[in-house]
C-alpha atoms as one frame of an Amber mdcrd trajectory, in Angstrom:
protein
  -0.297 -33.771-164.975  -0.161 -34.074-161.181  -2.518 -35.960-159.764  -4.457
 -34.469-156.148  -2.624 -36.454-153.989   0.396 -34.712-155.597  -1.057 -31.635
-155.618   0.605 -28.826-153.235  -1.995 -28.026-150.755  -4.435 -30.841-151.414
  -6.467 -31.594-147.876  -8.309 -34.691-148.941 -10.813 -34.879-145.630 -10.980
 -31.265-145.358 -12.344 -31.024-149.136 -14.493 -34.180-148.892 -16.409 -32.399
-146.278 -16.465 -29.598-147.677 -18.063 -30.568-150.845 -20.976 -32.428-148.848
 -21.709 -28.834-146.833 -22.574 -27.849-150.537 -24.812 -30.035-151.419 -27.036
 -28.957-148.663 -27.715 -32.691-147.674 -30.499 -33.249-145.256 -29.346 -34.692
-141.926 -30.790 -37.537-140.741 -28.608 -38.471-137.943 -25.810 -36.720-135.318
 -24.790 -34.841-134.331 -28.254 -32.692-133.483 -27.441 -29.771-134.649 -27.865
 -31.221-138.438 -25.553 -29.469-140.301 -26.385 -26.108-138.468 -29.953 -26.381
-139.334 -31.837 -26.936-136.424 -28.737 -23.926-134.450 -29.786 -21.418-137.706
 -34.076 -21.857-137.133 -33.797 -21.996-133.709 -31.990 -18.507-133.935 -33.485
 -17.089-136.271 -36.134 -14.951-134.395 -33.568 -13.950-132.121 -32.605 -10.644
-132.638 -29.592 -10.557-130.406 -27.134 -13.231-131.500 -24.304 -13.153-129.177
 -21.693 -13.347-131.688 -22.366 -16.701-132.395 -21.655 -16.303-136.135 -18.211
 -18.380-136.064 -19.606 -20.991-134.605 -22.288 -21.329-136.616 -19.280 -21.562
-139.759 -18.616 -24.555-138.153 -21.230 -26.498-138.130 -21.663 -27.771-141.648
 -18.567 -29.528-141.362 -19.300 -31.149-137.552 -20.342 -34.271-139.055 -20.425
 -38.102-138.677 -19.607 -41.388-140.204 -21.011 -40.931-143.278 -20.524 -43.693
-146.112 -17.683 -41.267-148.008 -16.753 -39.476-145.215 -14.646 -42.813-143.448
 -13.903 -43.361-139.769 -10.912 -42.418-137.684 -10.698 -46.103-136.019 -11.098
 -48.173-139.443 -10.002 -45.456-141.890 -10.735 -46.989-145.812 -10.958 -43.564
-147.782 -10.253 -40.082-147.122  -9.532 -40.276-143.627  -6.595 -42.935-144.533
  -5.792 -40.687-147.480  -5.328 -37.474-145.300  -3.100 -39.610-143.061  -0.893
 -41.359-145.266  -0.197 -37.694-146.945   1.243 -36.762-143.474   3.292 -39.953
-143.105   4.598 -38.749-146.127   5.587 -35.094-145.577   6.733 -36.466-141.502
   8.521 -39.692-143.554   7.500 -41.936-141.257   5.951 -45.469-142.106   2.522
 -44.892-140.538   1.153 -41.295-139.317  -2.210 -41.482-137.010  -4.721 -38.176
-136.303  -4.948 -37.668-132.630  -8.506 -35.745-131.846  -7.420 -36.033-128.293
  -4.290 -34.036-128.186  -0.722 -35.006-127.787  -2.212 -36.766-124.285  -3.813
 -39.391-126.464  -0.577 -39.988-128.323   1.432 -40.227-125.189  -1.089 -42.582
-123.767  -1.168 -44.717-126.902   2.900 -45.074-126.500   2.925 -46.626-123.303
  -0.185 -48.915-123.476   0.991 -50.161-127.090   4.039 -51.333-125.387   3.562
 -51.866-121.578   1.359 -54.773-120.303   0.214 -54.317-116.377   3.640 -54.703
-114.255   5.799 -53.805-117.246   8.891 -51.133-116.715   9.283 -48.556-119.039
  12.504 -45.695-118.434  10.789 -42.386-118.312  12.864 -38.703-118.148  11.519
 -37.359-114.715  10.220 -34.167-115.668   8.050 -35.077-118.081   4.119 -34.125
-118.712   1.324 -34.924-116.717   0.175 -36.703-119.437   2.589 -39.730-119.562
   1.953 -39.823-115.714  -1.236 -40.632-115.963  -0.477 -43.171-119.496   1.814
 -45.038-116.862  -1.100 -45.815-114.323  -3.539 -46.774-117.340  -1.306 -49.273
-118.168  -0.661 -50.341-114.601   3.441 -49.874-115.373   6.455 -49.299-113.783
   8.438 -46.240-114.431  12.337 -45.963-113.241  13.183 -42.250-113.409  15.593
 -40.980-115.508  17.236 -37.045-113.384  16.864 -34.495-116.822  20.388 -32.239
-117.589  20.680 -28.680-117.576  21.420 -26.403-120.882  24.198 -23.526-120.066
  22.304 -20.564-121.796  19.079 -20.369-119.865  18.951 -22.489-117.204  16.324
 -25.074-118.748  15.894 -29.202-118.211  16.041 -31.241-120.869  16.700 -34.441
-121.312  18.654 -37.167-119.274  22.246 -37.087-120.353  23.085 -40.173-122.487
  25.409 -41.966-119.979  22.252 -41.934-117.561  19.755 -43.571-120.224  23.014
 -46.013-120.296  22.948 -46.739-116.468  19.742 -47.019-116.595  19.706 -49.641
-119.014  22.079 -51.546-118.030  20.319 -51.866-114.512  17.518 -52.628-115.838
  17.250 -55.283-119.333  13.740 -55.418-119.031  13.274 -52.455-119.393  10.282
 -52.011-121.974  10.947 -49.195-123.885  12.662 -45.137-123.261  10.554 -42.216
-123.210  12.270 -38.925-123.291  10.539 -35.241-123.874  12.009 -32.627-126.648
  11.880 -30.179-127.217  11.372 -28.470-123.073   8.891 -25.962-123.218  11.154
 -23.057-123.596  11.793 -24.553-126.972  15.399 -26.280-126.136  15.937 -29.213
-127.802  18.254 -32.154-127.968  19.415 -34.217-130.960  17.625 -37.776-130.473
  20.094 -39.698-132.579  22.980 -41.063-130.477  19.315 -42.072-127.803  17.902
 -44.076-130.934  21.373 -45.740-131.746  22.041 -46.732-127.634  18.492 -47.675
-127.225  18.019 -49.859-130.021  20.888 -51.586-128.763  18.996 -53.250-126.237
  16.208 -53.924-128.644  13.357 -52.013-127.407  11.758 -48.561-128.908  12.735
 -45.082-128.122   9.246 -43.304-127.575   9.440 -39.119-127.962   7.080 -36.469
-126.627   7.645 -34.143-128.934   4.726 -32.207-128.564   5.831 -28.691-129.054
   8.175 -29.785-132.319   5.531 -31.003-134.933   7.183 -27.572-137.366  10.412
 -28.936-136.639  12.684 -30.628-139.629  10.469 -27.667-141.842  13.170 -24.680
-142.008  16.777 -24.988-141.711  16.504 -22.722-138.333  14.228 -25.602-136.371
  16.300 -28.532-135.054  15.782 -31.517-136.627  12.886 -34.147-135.689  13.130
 -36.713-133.063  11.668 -38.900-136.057  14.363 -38.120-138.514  16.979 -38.888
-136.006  15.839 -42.477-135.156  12.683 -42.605-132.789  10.365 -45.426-132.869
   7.361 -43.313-132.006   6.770 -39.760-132.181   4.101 -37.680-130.854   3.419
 -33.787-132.071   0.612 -31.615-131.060  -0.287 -30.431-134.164  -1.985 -27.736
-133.137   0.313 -26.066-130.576   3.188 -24.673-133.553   1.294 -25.232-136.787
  -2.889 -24.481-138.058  -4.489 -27.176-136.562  -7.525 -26.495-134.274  -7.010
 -27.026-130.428  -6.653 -30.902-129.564  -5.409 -31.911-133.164  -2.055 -33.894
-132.834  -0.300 -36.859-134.965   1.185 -40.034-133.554   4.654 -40.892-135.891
   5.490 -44.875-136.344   8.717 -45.513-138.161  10.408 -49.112-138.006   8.842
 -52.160-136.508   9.459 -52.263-133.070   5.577 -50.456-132.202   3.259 -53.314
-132.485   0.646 -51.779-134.927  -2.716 -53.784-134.389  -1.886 -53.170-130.912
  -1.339 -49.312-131.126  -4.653 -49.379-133.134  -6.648 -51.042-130.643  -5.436
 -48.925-128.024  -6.067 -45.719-129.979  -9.339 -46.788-130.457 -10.484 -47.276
-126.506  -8.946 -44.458-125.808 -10.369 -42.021-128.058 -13.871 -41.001-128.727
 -15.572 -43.228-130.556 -17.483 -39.882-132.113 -14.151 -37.807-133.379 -14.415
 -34.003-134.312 -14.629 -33.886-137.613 -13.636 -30.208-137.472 -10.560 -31.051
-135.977  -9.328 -33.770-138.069  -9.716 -31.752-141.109  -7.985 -28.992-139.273
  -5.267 -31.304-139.237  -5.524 -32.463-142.957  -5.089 -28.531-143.893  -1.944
 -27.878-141.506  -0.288 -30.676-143.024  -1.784 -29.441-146.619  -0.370 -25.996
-145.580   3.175 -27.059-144.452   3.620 -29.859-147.829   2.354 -26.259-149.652
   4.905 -23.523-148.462   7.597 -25.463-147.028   9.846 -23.194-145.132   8.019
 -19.968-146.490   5.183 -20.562-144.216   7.604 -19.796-141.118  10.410 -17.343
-142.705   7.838 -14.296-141.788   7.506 -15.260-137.980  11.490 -16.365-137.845
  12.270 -12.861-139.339   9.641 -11.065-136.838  10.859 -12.809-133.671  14.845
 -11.843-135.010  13.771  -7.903-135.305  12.095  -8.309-131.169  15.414  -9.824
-130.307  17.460  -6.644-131.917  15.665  -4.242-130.845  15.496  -5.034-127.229
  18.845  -6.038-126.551  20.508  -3.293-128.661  18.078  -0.517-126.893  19.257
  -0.494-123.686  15.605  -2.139-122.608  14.925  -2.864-119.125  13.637  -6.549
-120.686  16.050  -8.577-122.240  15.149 -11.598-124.806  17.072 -14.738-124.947
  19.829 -15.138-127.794  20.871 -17.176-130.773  23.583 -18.580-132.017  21.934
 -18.191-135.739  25.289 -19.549-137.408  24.461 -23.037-135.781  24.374 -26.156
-138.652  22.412 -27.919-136.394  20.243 -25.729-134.123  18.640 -26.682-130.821
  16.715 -23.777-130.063  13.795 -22.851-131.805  14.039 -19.430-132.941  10.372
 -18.864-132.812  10.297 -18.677-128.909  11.191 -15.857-127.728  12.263 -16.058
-123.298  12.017 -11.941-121.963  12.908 -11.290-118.412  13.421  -7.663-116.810
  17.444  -6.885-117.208  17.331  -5.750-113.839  15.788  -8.846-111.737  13.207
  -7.053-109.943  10.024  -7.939-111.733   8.953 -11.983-112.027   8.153 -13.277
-115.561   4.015 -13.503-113.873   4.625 -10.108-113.274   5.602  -9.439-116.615
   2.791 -11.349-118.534   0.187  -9.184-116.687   1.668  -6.174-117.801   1.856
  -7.650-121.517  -1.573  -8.447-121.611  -2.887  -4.902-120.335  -1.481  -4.126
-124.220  -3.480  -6.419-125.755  -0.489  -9.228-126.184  -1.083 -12.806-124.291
   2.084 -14.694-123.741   2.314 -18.317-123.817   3.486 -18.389-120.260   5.808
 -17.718-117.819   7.566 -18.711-114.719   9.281 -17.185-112.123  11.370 -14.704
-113.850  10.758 -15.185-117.441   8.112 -14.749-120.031   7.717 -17.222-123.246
   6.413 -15.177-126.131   5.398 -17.984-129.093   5.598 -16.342-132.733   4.148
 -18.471-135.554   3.517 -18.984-139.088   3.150 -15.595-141.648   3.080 -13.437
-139.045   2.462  -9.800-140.425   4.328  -6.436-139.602   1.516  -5.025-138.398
   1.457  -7.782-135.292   5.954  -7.440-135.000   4.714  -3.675-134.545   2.007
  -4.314-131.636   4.581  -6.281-129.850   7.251  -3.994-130.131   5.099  -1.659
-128.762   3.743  -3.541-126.216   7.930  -4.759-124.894   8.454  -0.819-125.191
   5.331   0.035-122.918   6.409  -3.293-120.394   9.957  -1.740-120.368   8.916
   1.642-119.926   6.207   0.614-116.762   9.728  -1.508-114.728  11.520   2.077
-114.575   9.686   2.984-110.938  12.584   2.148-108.607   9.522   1.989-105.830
   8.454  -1.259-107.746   9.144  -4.876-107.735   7.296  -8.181-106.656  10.823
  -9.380-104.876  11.816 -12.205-106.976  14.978 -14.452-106.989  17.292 -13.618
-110.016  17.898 -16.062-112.554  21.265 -16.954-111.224  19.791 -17.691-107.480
  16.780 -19.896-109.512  19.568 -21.843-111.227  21.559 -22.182-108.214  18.209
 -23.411-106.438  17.244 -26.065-109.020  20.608 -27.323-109.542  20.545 -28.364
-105.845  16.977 -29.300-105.716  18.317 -31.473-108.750  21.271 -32.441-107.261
  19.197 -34.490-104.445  17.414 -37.307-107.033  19.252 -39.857-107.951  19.912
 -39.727-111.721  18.555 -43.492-111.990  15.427 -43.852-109.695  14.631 -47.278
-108.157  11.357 -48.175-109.890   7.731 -46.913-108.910   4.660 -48.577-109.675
   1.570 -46.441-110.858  -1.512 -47.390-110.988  -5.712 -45.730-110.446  -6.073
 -48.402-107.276  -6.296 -46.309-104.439  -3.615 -46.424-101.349  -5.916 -47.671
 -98.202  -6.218 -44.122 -96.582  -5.553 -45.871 -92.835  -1.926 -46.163 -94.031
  -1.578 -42.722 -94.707   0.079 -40.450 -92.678   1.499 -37.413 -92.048   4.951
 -37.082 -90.329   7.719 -34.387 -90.054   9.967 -33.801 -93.156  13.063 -34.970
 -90.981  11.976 -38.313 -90.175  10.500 -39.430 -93.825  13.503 -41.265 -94.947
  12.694 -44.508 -95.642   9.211 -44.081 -96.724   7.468 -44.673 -99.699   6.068
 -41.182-100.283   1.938 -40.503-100.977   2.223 -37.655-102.897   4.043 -35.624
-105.778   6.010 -32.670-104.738   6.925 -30.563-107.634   9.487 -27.460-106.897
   8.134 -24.648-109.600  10.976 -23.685-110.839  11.891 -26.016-112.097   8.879
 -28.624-112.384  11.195 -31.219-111.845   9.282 -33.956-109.430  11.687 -34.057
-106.445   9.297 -36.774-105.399   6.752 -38.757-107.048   4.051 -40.692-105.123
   5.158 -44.251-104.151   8.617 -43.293-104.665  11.365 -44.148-101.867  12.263
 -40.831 -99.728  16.088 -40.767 -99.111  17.761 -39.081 -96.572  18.863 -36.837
 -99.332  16.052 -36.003-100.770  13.989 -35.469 -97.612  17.100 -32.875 -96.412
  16.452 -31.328 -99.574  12.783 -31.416 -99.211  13.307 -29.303 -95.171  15.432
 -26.868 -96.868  13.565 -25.753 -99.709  10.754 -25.300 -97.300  13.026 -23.334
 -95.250  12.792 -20.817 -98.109   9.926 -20.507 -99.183  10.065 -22.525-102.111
   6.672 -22.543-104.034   5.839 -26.625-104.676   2.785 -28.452-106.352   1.532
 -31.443-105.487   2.581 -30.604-101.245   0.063 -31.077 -98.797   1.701 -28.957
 -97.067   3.077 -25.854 -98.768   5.582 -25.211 -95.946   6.889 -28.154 -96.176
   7.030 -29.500 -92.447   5.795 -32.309 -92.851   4.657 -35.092 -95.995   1.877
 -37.684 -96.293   3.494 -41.209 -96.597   2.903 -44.851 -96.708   2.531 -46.771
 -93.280   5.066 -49.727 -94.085   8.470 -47.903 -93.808  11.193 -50.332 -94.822
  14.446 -48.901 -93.257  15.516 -47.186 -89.905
């Protein structure tokens, strides 16, 4: 007879709090609510409730430290139990519950490995995130330019020669973090990274926030964990059932220091963790160990059909393709990229006009729209959306219409020279929270900023590739670049100034 830990589905935390809701204990500490008591009395004279019934589910679970209920930072019972299940299903040596979101993970990476004045390689378009990880940790970061995939025009990571370079430049060199999957759900295999990075003795560190379903169904690429990464970070709650702000930190192999990476997790997360959440994590790990590849067949299946029947209908949108005969896939097949065929509507454009039916995409950019399907999705939701592209089509057929975008050929074009200007191996940049003394600020003409350290972040969107970070060298090729993007109109975050005249630098220029 199996015992619960074996059991398919078991969600140890989940079900531990759950069975003290029902014995309608009386609270005697936080949170104030008290198990929803003092929320249900206070309402219930009040005959207009606001809807407030679903929260109000919650609250007999939104509890503390309790004697059998364990803690998150020195985890004994079934708090260590839920996470050694998930280092099991993820097969990594030690699995940690993130109540802080992947950016808690990312920033638990870099300060378990980086002291203050430490260099770590870091893939240049990566998430804000790891940006700010590198200034807690008062680190160095040497760039590493990200490569372009052929079938939509999408970063991802640094080609492997580059990570090479940029190792051998650079021996003490901390540690590699690369992103994978991009958001548009390309990935890259991590394996031949791991191999080359472990080389030179040091961890290969992986945002892999939007793959924590991956390595689950022989359509999702594989994980960056199964293919060699040190540490792994998944947001939990962005492709699987775990409530907003759930995500898992992966540890495989020795080379993350592990009292460290506790301590670190433990200053930088709450010392009063969501219950809620971490059992919501428990149960998507329960749910995934439970079904397997079942759980996603439905939404595979339904985001197949939306692929058919727009690009074999003659539809004035038209969704991104794949190769489904790959052994090894790097796409996952439950994003789903729509643009309009013609190139005459942008992919904002497009989301409005989805969510006037009732369907809210995950984003979009300048001329494409990310639709995310998920887990058992029914055919009464493949039908809304169906409807909803048909509608979308049927709304781009007014020849009078258009917001003027680029096509997807002139945004490629544009990137690949706004890429072409960074050096695939920057010189390093210190980060850091101390503030640059604002008297050696100042703000001079694009043309003449070579050879300053730059004192801001200027991000063309597309393709949110940093041209420029903020204490970063501006070369002569990357300020030309910088004039002539500004020249047309290129949209930027991070500029001062959107036109792009002119650029706030450093006072201490150090060449011509």
């Amino acid at each position: 007879m199996k015992n619960k830990a074996e059991k398919l589905g078991y969600a140890p935390l989940y079900e531990k709090l759950n069975e003290h809701a029902l014995t309608r204990p009386v609270s005697l500490h936080v949170p104030g609510h008290r198990n929803g008591e003092s929320w249900r009395r206070g309402l219930q004279n009040n005959t207009e409730r606001y809807g407030i019934d679903r929260y109000e589910s919650l609250l007999p679970l939104d509890i503390t430290e309790l004697s059998h209920t364990d803690d998150l930072h020195a985890p004994e019972g079934v708090i260590a139990e839920a996470q050694q299940l998930a280092s099991q299903l993820y097969r990594s040596d030690h699995t940690f519950f993130l109540i802080g979101g992947s950016t808690a993970g990312n920033h638990g990476m870099i300060l378990a490995v980086c002291d203050p004045g430490d260099l770590i390689l870091v893939q240049r378009n990566v998430h804000k995130s790891i940006l700010n990880g590198l200034r807690l940790a008062g680190a160095s970061a040497v760039f590493l330019q990200p490569s372009r995939e052929e079938a939509e025009g999408t970063w991802t990571v640094p080609d492997l020669h580059v990570v090479k370079e940029a190792l051998e430049r650079h021996p003490e060199a901390k540690a590699v973090l690369l992103s994978t999957p991009n958001y548009y759900g390309r990935a890259v295999s991590m394996r031949g990274y791991a191999d080359l990075v472990h080389e030179y003795q040091i961890p290969l560190l992986v945002d892999e926030a939007h793959g924590a379903h991956y390595g689950f169904h022989p359509a999702f690429p594989r994980s960056a964990l199964a293919d060699g990464a040190d540490a792994v970070v998944h947001s939990t709650h962005k492709t699987l059932t775990a409530m907003t702000m759930g995500a898992m930190l992966h540890i495989k192999g020795a080379r993350i220091d592990l009292g460290r990476l506790r301590d670190v997790l433990a200053s930088i997360q709450s010392s009063s963790p969501s219950y809620p959440i971490m059992a919501s994590i428990d149960i998507a790990r329960a749910m995934v160990q439970a079904e397997g590849a079942d759980l996603f067949d439905s939404g595979i299946q339904a985001a197949r059909k939306l692929r058919n029947h727009l690009n074999s209908e003659n539809s004035r949108l038209i969704a991104s393709s794949i190769k489904e005969e790959d052994s090894t896939p790097l796409i996952d097949p439950l994003r789903i990229l729509l643009k309009d065929r013609a190139g005459r509507y942008s992919g904002y454009e497009l989301q409005k006009r989805f969510e006037q039916h009732g369907c809210w995409a995950e984003m979009a950019d300048e001329t494409r729209v990310l639709l995310l399907f998920g887990g058992y999705m029914s055919d009464e939701e493949l039908s809304r959306i169906i409807a909803a592209c048909d509608a979308v089509a049927e709304s781009l057929l007014d020849p009078r219409e258009g917001d003027g975008i680029c096509t997807a050929k002139d945004e490629v074009a544009h990137s690949m020279e706004e890429a072409g200007a960074v050096d695939a191996v920057s010189e390093p940049v210190a980060f850091s929270f101390k503030r640059v003394d604002a008297q050696r600020i100042t703000n001079i003409a694009i043309e003449h900023a070579a050879g300053y350290r730059s004192a801001e972040t200027v991000i063309p969107y597309p393709p949110g590739i940093p041209l420029i970070y903020a204490g970063e060298m501006i070369t002569a090729t990357v300020a030309k670049e910088l004039k002539r993007i500004g020249e047309h109109g290129a949209k930027c975050q991070g500029a001062a100034d959107p036109s792009l005249q002119t650029i706030c630098v450093v006072q201490d220029k150090t060449n011509g």
